[in-house]
C-alpha positions in Angstrom: -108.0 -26.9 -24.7 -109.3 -23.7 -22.5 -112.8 -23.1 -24.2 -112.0 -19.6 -24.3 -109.3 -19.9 -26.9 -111.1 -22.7 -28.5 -114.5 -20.8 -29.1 -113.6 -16.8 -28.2 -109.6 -16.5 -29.8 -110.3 -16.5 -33.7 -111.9 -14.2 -35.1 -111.9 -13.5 -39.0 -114.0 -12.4 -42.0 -114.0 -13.6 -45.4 -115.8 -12.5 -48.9 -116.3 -15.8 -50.8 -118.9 -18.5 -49.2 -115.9 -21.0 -50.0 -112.7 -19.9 -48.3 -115.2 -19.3 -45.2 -116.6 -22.4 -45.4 -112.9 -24.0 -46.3 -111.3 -22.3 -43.0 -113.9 -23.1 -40.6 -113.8 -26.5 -41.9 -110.0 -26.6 -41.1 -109.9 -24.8 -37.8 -112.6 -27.4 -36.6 -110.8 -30.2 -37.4 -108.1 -28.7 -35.4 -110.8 -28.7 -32.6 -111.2 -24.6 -33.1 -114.2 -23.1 -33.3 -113.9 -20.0 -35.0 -116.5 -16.6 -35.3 -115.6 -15.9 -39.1 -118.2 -14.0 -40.7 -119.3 -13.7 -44.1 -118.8 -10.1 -45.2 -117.0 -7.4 -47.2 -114.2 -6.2 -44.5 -113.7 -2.5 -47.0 -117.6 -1.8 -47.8 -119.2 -2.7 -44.8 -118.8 -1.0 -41.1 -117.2 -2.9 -39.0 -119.0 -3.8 -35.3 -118.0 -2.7 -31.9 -115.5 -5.8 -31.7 -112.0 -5.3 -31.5 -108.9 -7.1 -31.8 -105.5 -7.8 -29.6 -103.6 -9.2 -32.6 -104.6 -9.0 -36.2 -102.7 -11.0 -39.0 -103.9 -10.4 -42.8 -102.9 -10.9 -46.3 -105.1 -8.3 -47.9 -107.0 -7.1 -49.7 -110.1 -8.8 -49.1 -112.7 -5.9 -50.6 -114.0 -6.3 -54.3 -117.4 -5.0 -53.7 -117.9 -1.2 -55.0 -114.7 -1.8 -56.6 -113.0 1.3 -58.1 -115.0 3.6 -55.3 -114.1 4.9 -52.0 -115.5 3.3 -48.9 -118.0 5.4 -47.1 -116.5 4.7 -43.8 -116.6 7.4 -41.6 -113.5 5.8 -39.1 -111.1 6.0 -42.1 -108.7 9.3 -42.3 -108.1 9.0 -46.3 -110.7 8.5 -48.8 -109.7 6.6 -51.2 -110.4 3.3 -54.0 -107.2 1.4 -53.8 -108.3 -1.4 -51.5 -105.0 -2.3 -50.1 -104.8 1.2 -48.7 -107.9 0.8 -47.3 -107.5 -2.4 -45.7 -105.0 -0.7 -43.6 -106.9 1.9 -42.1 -109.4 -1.0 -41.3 -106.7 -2.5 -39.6 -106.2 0.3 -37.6 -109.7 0.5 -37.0 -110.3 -2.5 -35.4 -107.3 -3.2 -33.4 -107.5 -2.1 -29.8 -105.2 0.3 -27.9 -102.0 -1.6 -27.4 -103.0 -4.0 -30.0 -100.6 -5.2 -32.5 -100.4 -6.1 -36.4 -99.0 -8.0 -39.3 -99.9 -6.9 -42.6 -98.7 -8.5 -46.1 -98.9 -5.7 -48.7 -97.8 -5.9 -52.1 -95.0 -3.5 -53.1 -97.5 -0.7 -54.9 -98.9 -0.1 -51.8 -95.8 1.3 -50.8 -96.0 4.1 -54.0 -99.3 4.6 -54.9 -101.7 7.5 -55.0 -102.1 8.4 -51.1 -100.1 6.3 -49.7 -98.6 9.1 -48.3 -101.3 10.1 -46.4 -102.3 6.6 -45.0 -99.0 6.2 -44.0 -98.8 9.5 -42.3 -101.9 8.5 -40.6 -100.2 5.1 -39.6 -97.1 6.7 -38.1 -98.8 9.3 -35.8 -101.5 6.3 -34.6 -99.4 3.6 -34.3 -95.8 2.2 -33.9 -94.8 1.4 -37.8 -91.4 -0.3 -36.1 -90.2 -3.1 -38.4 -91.0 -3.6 -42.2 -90.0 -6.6 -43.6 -89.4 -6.9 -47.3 -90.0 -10.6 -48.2 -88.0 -12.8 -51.3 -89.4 -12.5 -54.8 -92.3 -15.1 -55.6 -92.8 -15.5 -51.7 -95.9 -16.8 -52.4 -95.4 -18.9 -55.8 -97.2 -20.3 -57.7 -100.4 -18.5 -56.5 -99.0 -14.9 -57.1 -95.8 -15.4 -58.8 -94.3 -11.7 -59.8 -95.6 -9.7 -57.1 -92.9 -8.4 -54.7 -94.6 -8.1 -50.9 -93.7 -6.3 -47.6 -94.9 -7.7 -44.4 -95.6 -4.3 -41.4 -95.7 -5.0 -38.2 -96.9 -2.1 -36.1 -98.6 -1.6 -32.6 -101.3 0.8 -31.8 -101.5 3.8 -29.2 -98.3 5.6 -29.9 -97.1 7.4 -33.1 -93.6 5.9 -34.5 -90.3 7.0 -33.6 -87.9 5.1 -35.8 -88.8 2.9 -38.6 -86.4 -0.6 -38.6 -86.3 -2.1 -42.8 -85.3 -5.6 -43.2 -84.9 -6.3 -47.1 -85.0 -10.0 -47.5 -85.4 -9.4 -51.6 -82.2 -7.5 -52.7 -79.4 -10.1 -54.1 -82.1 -13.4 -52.4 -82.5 -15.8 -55.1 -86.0 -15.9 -55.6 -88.7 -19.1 -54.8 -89.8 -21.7 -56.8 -91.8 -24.3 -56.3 -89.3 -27.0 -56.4 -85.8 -26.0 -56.4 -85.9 -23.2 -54.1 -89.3 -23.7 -51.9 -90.0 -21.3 -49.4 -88.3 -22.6 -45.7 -87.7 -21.0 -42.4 -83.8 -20.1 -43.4 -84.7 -17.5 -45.1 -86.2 -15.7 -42.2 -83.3 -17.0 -39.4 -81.8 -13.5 -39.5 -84.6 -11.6 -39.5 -86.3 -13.7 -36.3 -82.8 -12.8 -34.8 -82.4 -9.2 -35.3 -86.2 -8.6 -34.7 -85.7 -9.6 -31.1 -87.8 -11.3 -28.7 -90.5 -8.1 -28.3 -93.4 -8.9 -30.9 -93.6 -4.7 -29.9 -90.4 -4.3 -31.4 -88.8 -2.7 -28.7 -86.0 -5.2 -27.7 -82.2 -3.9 -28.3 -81.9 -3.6 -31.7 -78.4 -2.5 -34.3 -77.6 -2.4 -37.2 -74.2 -4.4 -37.3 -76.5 -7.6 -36.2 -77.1 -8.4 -39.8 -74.1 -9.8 -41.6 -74.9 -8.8 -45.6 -76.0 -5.2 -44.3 -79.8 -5.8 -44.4 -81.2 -4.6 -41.4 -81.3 -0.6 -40.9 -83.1 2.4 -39.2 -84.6 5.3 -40.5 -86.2 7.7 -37.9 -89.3 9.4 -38.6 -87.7 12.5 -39.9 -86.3 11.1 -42.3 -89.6 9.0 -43.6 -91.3 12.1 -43.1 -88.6 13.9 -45.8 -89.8 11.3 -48.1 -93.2 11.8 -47.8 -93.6 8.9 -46.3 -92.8 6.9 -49.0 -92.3 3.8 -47.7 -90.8 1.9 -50.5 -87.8 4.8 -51.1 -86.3 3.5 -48.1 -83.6 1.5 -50.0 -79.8 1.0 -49.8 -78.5 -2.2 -51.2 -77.9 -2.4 -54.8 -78.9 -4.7 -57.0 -76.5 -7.5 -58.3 -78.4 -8.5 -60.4 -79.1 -5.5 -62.7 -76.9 -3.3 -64.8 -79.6 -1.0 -65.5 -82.7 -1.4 -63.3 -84.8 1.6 -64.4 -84.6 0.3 -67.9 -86.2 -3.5 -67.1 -89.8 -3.9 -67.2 -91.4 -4.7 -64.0 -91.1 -8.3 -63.1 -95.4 -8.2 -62.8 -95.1 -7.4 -66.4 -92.3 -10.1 -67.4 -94.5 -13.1 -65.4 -97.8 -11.8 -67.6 -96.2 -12.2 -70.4 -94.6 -15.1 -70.2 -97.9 -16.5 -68.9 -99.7 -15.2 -72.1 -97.1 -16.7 -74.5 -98.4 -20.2 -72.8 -101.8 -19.8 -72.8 -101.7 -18.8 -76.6 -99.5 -21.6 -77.4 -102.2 -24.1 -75.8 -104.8 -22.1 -77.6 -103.1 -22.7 -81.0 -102.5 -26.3 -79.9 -106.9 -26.6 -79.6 -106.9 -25.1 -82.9 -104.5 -28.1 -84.5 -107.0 -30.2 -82.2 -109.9 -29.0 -84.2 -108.7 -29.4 -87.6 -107.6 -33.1 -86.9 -111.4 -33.8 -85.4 -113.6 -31.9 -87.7 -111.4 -30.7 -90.9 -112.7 -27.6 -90.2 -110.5 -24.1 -88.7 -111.1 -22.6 -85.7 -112.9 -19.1 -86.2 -110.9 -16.0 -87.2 -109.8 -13.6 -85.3 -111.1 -10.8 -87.6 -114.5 -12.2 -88.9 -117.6 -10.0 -88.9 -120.4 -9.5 -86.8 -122.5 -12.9 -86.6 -126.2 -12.9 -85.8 -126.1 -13.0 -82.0 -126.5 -16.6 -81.2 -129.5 -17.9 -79.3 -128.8 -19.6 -75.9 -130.9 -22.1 -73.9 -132.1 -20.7 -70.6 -130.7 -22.7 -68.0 -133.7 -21.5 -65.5 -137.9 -21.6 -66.2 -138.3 -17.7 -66.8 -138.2 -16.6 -70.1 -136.1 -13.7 -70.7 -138.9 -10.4 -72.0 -139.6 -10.4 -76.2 -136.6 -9.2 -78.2 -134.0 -10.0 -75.2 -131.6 -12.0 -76.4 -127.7 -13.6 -74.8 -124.7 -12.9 -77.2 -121.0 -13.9 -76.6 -118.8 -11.3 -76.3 -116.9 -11.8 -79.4 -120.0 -11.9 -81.5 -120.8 -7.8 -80.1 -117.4 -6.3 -80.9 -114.1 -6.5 -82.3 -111.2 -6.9 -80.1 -107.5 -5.8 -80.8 -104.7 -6.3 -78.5 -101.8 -3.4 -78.0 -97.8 -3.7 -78.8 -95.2 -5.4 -76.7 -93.2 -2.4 -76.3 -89.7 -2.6 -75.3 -88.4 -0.4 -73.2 -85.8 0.7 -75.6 -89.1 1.8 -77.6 -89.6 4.4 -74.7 -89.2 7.9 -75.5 -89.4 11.2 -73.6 -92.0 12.8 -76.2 -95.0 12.4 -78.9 -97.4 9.6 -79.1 -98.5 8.7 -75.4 -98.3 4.5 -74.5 -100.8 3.7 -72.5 -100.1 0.6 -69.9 -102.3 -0.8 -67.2 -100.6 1.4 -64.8 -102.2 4.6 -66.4 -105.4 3.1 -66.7 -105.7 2.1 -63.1 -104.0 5.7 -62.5 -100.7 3.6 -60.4 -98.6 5.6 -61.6 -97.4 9.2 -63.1 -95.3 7.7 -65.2 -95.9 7.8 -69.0 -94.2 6.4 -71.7 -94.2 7.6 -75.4 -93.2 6.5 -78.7 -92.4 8.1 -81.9 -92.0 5.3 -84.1 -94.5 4.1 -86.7 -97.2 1.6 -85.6 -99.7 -0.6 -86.8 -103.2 2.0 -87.1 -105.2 -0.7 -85.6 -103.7 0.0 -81.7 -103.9 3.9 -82.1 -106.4 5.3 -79.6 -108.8 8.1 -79.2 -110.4 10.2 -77.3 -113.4 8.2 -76.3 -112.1 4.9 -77.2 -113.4 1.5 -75.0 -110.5 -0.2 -73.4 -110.3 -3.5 -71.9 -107.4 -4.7 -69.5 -107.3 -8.3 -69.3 -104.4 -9.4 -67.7 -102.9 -8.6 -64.2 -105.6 -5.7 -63.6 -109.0 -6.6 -64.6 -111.0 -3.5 -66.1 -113.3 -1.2 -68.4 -112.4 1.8 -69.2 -113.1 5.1 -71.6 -110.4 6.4 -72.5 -109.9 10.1 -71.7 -106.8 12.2 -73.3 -104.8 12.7 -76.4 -103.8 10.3 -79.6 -101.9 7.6 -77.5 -100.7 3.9 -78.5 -101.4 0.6 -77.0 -99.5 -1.6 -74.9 -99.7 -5.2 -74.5 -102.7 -6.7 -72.0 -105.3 -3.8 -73.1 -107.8 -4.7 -75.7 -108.9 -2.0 -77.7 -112.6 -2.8 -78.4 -114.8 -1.8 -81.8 -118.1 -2.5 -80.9 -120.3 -3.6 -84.0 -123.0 -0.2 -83.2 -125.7 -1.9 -84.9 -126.0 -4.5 -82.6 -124.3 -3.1 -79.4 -123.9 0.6 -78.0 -120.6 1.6 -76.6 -121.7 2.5 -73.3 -124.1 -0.7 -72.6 -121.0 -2.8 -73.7 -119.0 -0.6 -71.1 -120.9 -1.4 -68.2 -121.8 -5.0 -69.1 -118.3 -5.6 -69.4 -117.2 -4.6 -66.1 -119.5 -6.5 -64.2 -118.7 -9.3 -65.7 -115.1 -9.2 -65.0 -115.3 -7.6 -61.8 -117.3 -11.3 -60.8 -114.4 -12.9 -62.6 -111.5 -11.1 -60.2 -114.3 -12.1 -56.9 -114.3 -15.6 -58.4 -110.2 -15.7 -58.4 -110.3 -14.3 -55.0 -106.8 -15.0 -52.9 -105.1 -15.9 -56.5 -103.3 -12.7 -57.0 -102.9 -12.1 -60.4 -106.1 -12.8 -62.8 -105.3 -13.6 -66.4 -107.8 -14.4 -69.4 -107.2 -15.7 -72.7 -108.8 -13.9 -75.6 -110.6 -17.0 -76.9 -112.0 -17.1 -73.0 -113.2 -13.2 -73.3 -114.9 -13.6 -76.3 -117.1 -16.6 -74.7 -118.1 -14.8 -71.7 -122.2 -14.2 -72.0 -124.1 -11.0 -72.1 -128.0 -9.7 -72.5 
């Protein structure tokens, strides 16, 4: 092997000491020697180096989560990560230079994307989009539908080509329908032999109608909306504006597991001690005294208190989406907290008082999207995966519990880095340790 490509080829940059150390490891054995630094790719400026081919699965960013990069190179300001690790791509490729990004579907619609992918379009050659299977990358990130662009930079895009390898593909699973390179025969064919994208490309060279054009005035009509450019229909549903999202159907199937293993631990406990597990709606306990795992003693009256011991926490409704309504009480889903979406829900129907919110109120997301937040708007209800949280105010404030909350699941999404989706249990929550 040439040492230029075995010591000056592969470049990366990883977040987590263990991936890093996990990919240099494997690249040596390969007889690689790899410059990956250790690093935040978002929060941190990049050097002077720049790249002929980049290939990424972001995002990569958690530090400053929830704030805009100060990054004087990037054309949108903006929190959403994925967005950002696009224009960082852009960045750091070099004139001529070409990209693959995977992006989950959202990045397609969300706040801004317009703009980044305005920005995209006038830098670089957006020339292929590839629209990969459902559960493409089971069991890791099952539920999350993802896009693959390819796009080279110095000139702005002309014409747009969409391959949707999703519509009417059965999805993968682990065992029965594994992920293989037939699913992608067609699309290596039509794609051509260009890694530009400019070989000789129609339409008619897909047989099930997958493969089509859209020229920039026509993405530019849309806002450039990437994920409205769609033309097969769906098979498979008879109504697909009234199904929940299948992000939404995979986190709750995954909750009704981890609550049946958590009711299983409870049987567990009675047949060991004779004694129930703890109730879900028992009272403050004097916060419980921990032993320090390191020499320093924390300062007099400091003390560590499980979460559950601080506050009360009550989980929303599993609404339906034949519970959706048009008008009165707002729902509130993890889309509207993290602000991915304009779309609300409402329901007029009676509902338990305990998942009414408020003005003011301290909300937890805990599945999917991990995240703090105080609520700001009218009387709304709860949906499923959102705590609402009643601190006990003699022990705890409101706003302390805020903030100590998020950090600690913000290091609980950078510990689960590269797993997609993070889910806790409620039993789990309520263990976690605070000052």
């Amino acid at each position: 092997m040439a040492l230029r490509v075995k010591k000056n080829t592969y470049f990366g940059q990883e977040l987590v000491v263990r991936p890093r150390r996990l990919a240099l490891m494997n690249l040596y054995l390969h007889n690689v020697e790899p410059q990956i630094k250790f690093g935040d790719s978002i929060y941190e400026n990049p050097d002077a180096h720049r790249f002929d081919v980049i290939l990424t699965n972001p995002p990569f960013g958690t530090k400053g989560a929830n704030k805009a990069p100060d990054r004087d190179d990037f054309m949108v300001s903006t929190s959403n990560k994925q967005l950002n690790f696009i224009q960082h791509v852009m960045t750091i490729l070099k004139p001529g230079g070409r990209a693959a990004v995977v992006v989950p579907d959202n990045v397609l619609f969300a706040d801004q994307a317009g703009e980044v992918f305005k920005d995209l379009t006038e830098q670089c050659n957006l020339h292929t989009i590839l629209r990969l299977p459902n559960d493409t990358f089971t069991p890791y990130s099952s539920g999350t539908k993802t896009n693959v662009l390819f796009f080279t930079k110095g000139y702005p895009t002309e014409t747009l080509w969409v391959y949707d390898d999703r519509t009417n593909v059965p999805g993968i699973t682990k065992k029965d329908r594994p992920l293989t390179p037939a699913y992608f025969e067609e699309f290596e064919k039509v794609y051509g032999a260009d890694p530009n994208g400019g070989a000789k490309r129609n339409e008619t060279d897909s047989k099930e109608n997958r493969w089509q054009s859209f020229h920039i005035s026509e993405v530019k009509e849309r806002n450039y909306k990437i994920d409205s450019l769609k033309w097969l229909k769906d098979d498979s549903l008879e109504d697909a504006d009234s199904l929940p999202e299948p992000e939404e159907l995979a986190v709750e199937a995954i909750e009704e597991l981890l609550l049946a293993m958590d009711e299983l631990k409870q049987v567990l406990v009675l047949l060991e001690n004779g004694e129930p597990a703890a109730s879900e709606g028992k009272k403050a306990e004097p916060v419980p005294e921990v032993e320090l795992a390191y020499e320093e003693e924390l300062p007099e009256g400091w003390k560590f208190a499980e979460l559950g011991s601080v506050a009360k926490y009550i989980n929303g409704m599993a609404f339906k989406p034949s519970d959706w309504e048009t008008k009165d009480r707002p729902i509130i889903r993890i889309q509207n907290l993290t602000k991915s979406t304009n779309i609300v829900n409402y329901c007029s129907k009676e509902v338990d008082k305990k998942i009414i919110i408020q003005n003011g109120d301290l909300l937890i997301s805990w599945s999917a999207t991990l995240g703090a937040y105080i609520y700001s708007g009218e009387e709304a209800v709860l949906n499923q995966h959102i705590f609402k949280v009643e601190p006990f105010t003699d022990i705890i404030d409101k706003k302390f519990l805020f903030y100590s909350v998020n950090f600690h699941i913000k290091k609980l999404a950078r510990d689960a880095h590269g797993s997609g989706m993070v889910h806790i249990t409620k039993g789990f929550f309520e263990r976690i340790l605070i000052l």
